[in-house]
C-alpha positions as CSV (number, residue, x, y, z in Angstrom):
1,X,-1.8,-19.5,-12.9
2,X,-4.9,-19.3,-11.4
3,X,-4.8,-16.0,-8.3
4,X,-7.4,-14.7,-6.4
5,X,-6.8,-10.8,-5.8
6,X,-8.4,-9.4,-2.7
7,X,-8.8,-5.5,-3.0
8,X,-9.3,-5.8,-7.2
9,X,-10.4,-2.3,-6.8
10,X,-8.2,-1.0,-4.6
11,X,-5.0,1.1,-5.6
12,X,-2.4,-1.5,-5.9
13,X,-5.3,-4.2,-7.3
14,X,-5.7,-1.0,-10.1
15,X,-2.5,-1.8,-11.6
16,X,-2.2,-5.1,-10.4
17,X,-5.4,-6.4,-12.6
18,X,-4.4,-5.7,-16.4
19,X,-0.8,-6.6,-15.6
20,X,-1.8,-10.0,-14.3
21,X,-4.3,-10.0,-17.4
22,X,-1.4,-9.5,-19.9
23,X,0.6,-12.2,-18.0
24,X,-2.0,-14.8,-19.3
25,X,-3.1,-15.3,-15.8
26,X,-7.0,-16.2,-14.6
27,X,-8.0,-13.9,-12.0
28,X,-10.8,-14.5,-9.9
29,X,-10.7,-10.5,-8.4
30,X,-12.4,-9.5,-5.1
31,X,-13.3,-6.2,-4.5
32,X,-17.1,-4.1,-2.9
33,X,-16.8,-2.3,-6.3
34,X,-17.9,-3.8,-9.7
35,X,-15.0,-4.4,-12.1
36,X,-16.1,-4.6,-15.8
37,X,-15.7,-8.4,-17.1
38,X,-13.0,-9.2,-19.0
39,X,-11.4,-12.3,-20.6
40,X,-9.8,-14.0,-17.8
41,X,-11.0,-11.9,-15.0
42,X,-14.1,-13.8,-13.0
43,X,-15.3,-11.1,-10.6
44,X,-16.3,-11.7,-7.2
45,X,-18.2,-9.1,-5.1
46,X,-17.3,-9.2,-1.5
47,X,-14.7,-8.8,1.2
48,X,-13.2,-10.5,3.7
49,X,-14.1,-12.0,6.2
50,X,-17.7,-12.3,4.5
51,X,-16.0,-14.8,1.5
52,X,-16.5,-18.3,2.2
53,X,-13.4,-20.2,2.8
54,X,-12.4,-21.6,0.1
55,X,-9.2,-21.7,-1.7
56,X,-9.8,-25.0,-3.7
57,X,-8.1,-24.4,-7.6
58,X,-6.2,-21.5,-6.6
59,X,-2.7,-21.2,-7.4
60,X,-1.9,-18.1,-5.9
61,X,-3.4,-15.3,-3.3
62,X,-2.6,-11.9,-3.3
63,X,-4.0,-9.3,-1.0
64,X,-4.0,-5.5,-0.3
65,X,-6.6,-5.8,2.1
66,X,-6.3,-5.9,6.4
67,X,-3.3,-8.0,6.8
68,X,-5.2,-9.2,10.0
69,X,-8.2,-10.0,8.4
70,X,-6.4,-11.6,5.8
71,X,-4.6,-13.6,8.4
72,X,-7.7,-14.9,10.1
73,X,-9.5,-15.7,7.3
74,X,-6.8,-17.9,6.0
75,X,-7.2,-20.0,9.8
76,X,-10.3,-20.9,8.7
77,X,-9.4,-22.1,5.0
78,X,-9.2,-25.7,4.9
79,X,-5.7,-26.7,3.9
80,X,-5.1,-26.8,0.4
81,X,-2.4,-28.0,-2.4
82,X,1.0,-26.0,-3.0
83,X,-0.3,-22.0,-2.5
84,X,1.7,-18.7,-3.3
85,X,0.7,-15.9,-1.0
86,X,1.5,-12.1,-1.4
87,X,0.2,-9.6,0.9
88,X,0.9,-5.9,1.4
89,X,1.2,-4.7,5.0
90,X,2.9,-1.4,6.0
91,X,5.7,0.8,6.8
92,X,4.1,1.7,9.8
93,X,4.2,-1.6,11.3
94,X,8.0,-0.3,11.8
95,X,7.7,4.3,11.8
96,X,4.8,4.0,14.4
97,X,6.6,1.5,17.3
98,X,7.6,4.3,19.2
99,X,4.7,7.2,18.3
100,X,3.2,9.1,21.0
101,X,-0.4,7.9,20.0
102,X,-1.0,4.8,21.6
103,X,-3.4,4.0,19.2
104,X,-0.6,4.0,16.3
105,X,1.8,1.8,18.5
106,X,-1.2,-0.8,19.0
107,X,-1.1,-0.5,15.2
108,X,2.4,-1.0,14.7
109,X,2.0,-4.1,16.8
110,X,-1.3,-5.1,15.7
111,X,1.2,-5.4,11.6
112,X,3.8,-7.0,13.2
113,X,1.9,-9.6,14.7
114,X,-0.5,-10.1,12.0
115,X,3.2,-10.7,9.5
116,X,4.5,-13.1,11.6
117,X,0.9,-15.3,12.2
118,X,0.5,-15.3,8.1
119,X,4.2,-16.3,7.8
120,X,4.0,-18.8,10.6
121,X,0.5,-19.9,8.5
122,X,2.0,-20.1,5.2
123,X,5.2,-22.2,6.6
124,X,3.2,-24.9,8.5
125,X,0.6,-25.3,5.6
126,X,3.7,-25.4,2.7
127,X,2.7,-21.9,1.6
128,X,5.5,-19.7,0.0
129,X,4.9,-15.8,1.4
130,X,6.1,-12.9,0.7
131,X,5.1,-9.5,2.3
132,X,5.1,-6.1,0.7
133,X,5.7,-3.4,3.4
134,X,5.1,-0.2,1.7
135,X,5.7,3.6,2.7
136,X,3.2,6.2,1.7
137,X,1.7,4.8,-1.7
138,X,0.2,7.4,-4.6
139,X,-0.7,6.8,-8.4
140,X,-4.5,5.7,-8.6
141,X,-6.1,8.9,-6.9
142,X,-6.7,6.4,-4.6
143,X,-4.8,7.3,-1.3
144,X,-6.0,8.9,1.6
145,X,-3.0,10.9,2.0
146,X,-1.9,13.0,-1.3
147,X,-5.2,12.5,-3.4
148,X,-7.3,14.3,-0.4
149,X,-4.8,17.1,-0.3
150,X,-5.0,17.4,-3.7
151,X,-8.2,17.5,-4.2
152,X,-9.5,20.3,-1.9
153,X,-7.0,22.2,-3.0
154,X,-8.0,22.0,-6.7
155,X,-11.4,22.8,-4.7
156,X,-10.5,25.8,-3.2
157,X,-7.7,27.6,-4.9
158,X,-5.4,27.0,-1.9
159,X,-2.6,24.5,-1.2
160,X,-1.4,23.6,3.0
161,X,2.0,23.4,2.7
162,X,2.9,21.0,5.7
163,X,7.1,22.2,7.0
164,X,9.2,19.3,7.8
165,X,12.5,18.2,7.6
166,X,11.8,14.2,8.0
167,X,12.9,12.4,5.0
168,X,10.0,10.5,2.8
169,X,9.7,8.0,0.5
170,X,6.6,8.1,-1.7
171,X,6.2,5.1,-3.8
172,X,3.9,4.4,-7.1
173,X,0.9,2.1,-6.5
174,X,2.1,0.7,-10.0
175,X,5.7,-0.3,-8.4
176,X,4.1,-2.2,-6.1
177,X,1.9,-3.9,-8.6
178,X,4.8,-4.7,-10.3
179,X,7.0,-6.0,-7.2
180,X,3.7,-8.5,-6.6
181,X,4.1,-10.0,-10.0
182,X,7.5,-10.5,-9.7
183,X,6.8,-12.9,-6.6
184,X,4.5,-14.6,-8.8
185,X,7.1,-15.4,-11.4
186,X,9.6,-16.7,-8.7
187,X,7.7,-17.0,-5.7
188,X,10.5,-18.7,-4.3
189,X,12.8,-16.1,-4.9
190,X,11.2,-14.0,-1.5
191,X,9.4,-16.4,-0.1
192,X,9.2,-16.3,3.9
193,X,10.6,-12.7,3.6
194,X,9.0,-9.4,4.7
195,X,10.3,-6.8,2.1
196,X,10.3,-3.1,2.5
197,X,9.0,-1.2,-1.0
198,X,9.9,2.7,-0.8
199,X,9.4,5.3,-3.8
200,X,13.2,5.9,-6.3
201,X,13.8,9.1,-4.0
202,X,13.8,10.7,-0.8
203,X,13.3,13.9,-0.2
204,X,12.0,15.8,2.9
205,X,8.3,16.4,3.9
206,X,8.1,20.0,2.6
207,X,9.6,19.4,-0.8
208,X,7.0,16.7,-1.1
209,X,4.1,18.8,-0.6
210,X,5.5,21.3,-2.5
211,X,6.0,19.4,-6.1
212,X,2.6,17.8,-5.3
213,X,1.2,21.2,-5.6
214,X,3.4,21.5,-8.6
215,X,1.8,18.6,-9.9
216,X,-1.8,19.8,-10.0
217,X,-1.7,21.1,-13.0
218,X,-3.4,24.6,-12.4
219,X,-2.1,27.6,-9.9
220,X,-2.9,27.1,-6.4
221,X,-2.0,29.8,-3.3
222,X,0.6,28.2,-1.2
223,X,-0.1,28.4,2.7
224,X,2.6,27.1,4.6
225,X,2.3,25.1,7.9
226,X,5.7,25.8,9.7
227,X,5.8,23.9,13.3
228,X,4.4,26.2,15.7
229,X,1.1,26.5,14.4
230,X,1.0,22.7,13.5
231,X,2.1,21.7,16.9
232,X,-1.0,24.0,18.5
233,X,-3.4,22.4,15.8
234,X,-2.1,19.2,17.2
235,X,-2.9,19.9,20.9
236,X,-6.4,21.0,19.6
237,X,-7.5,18.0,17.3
238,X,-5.7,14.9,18.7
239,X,-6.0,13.1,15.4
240,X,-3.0,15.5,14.3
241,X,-0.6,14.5,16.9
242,X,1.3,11.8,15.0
243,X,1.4,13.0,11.6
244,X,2.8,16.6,12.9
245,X,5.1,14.9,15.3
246,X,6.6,12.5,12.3
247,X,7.0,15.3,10.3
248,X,10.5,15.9,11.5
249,X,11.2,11.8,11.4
250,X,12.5,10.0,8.0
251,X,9.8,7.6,7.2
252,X,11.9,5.5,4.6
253,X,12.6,2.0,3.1
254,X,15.9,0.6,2.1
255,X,15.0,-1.2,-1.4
256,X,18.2,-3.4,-1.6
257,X,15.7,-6.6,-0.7
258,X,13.5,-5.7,-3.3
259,X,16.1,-4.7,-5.6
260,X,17.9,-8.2,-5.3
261,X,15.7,-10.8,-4.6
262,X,12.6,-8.9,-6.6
263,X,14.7,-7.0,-9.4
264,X,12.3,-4.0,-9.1
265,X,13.6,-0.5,-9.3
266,X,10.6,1.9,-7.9
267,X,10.6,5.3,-9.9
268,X,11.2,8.5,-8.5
269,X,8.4,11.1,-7.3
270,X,7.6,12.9,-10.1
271,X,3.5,13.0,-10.1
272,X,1.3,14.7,-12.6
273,X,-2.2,15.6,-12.5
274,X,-3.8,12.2,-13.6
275,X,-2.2,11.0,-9.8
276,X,-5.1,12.8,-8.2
277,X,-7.7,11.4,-10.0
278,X,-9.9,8.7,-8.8
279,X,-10.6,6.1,-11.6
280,X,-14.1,5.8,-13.3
């Protein structure tokens, strides 16, 4: 099979790559950052919406880029033979409908409109699609969530300890990777279907932040951010009003779709210090 990957680089595309490799799969991979040549892989520098429309020899398209972009760029591709499209949106398209950020609920809407114009796309051209809607994604060091965190706290001897109740779901960028390829071996197995992708476990916000500090390998100083003080913080810097005001919500997935139609069972939260780190 013949698949273009958009975000080669990225931390899904990271795991994504060498998996489609040993599959026996020619990759044409799309990324801003240089991937080393390989046998199979044809690199393409670039990005979206800058790549010229064309989807001519392609068998398959997966993307962890803008789902928006991705969308529009697609309306411009002339229409081509029988495609398989997988694309990864977010969790938040559903956790952030009723935030008190207006920016995050034009968000939320901004995903769910973007998954039902690529769907609609995909059905009217032939297309089979399938959508990945992922909750808080780690592995690569990578994220902008955990890997930041991490990272100054390896820095500076200190740990913020975020309190929260809310439940959490944090998946593996490799699960994902491995939920994509699935749809490429069966693409008709999902196909039309928007399929929520959570981590093996739940467990609240503060034992989340807690066994990442665990997993840093070295002794940091836990600081603990109980609610008060995150709340004032949050008045102060209004960047910090929705994630302290989720922090009492369960941001989850239920897995069954992805369990039935994909066969993929998503490991449980259990990092280690190779999580944190960026690759080279």
């Amino acid at each position: 099979m013949n698949v273009l990957l958009i975000g080669a680089s990225s931390q899904i595309g990271y795991f994504l790559l060498p998996r489609l490799l040993a599959d026996s799969h020619t990759v044409q991979g799309l990324s801003r950052q240089p991937i080393p040549q390989q046998p199979g892989l044809h690199w393409r520098e670039g990005y979206l919406p800058e790549l010229t429309p064309d989807l001519s020899g392609l068998d398959a398209l997966v993307s962890f880029g803008p789902l928006d972009v991705l969308a529009q760029w697609i309306e411009t591709t002339p229409a081509t033979g029988a495609l398989h499209v997988v694309a990864t949106s977010s969790m938040s398209a559903q956790s952030k409908q009723i935030s008190a950020v207006s920016a995050e609920r034009e968000l939320a809407q901004r995903l769910c409109e973007s998954e039902a114009a690529l769907l609609a796309l995909c059905a009217r051209r032939g297309w089979s699609c399938t959508l990945l809607r992922p909750t808080i994604v780690y592995g690569a060091g990578l994220d902008k969530s955990f890997t930041p965190l991490a990272q100054r706290a390896l820095r500076s001897g200190v740990f913020l300890l975020p309190r929260g109740r809310g439940q959490r779901q944090p998946v593996h960028a490799d699960d994902i990777a491995q939920a994509a390829l699935a749809v490429l071996r069966q693409p008709q197995a999902a196909n039309g279907l928007v399929i929520p992708i959570g981590g093996g476990e739940r467990l609240s916000a503060s034992a989340m932040f807690a066994r990442t500090r665990r997993s840093l390998g070295r002794w940091t100083l836990p600081l603990p951010l109980w609610h008060t003080p995150l709340r004032i913080a949050a008045h102060l810097l209004p960047s910090l009003r929705g994630p302290v005001s989720r922090l009492r919500q369960d941001l989850i997935a239920d897995n069954s779709l992805l369990q039935q139609h994909l066969g993929v069972v998503p490991r449980p939260f259990q990092p280690d210090p190779r999580c944190w780190k960026p690759p080279r």
